[in-house]
GUVONU-654048 format. One line per field, with one value per residue (C-alpha): residue in one letter; x, y, z. Coordinates in nm, 3 decimals, padded with zeros to 5 digits. Each point is the difference from the previous one (the first is absolute). Example, Ala and Ser with C-alpha at 12.3 -4.5 7.8 and 13.67 -1.06 7.14 Angstrom:
# GUVONU-654048
code (A  S)
east (01.230  00.137)
north (-00.450  00.344)
up (00.780  -00.066)
END
This chain:
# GUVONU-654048
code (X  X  X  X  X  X  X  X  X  X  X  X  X  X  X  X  X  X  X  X  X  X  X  X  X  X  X  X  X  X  X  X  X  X  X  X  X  X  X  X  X  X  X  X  X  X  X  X  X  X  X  X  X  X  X  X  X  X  X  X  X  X  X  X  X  X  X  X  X  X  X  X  X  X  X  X  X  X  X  X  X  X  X  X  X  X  X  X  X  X  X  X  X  X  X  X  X  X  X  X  X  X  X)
east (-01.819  -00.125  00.409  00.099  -00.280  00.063  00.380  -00.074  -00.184  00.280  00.223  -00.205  -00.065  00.363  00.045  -00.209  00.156  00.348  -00.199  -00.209  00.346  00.080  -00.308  00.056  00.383  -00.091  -00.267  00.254  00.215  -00.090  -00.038  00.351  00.130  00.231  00.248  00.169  00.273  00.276  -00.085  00.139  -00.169  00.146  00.332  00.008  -00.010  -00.254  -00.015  -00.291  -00.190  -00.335  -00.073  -00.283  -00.092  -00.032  -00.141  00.170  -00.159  -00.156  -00.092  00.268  00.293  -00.012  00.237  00.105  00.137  00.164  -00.214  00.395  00.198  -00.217  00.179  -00.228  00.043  -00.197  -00.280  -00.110  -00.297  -00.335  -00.116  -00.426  -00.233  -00.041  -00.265  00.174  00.303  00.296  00.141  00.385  00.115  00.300  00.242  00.274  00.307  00.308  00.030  -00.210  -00.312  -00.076  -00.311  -00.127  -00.322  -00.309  -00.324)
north (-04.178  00.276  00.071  -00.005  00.283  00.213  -00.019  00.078  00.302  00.156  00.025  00.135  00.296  -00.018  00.038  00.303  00.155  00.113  00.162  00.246  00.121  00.068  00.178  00.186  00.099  00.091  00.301  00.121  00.124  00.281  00.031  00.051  00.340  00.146  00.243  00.150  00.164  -00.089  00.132  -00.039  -00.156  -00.035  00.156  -00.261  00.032  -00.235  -00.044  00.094  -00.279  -00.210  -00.010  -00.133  00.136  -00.266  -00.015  -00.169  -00.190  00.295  00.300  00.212  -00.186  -00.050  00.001  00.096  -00.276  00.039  -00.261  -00.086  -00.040  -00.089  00.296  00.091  00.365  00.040  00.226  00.159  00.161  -00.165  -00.098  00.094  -00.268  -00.258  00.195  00.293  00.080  00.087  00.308  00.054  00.337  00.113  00.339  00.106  -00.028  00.191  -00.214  -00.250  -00.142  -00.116  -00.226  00.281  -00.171  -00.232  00.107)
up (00.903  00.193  00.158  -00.421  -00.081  00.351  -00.129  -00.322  00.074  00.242  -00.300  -00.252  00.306  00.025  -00.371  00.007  00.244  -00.148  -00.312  00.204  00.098  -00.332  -00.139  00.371  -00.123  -00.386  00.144  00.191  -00.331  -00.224  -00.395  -00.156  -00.080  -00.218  00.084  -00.325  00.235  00.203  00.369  00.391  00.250  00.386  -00.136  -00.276  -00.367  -00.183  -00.374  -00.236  -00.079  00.141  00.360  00.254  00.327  00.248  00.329  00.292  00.283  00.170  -00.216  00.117  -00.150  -00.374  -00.252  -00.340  -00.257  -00.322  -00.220  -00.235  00.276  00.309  00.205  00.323  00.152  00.314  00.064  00.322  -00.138  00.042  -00.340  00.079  -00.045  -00.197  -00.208  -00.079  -00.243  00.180  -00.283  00.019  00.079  -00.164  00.018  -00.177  00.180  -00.203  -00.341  00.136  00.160  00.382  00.114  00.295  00.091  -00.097  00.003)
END
């Protein structure tokens, strides 16, 4: 009996263990933002529409991601921490928009 509770209770801790991962990966993303232009970013063109910043394993590699189509453009750019708002940064660029820096 005492074997059937010891193994019991090594995988409910097991169990646990794969959701604190999870609640650790869903801080690590930022509120959605729309962007009512089309802008570049890296030499790439990225459509208007709703996007998230997201953080990478260290702090100094995140990403941006296109909520419609799931498309990822890397960012260099430290997003701050993870109680502060990162703002996007903006400047025209001819007839159009580029993404110059977070703050």
């Amino acid at each position: 009996m005492r074997k059937l509770l010891q193994a019991l209770s090594l995988t409910a801790c097991a169990a646990v263990i794969p959701g604190t991962g999870a609640l650790q990966a869903a801080s690590r993303r930022s509120e959605p933002v729309q962007i009512p232009f089309e802008f570049k970013l890296n030499n790439k063109v990225l459509p208007a529409g709703t996007y998230r910043l997201q953080r990478g394993s260290t702090d100094a590699f995140s990403s941006l991601v296109n909520l419609k189509t799931g498309q990822r453009v890397p960012l260099l750019s430290p997003l701050g921490n993870e109680t502060t708002k990162t703002g996007l940064v903006f400047e025209r660029d001819g007839d159009g928009f580029v993404l110059k820096k977070l703050r």
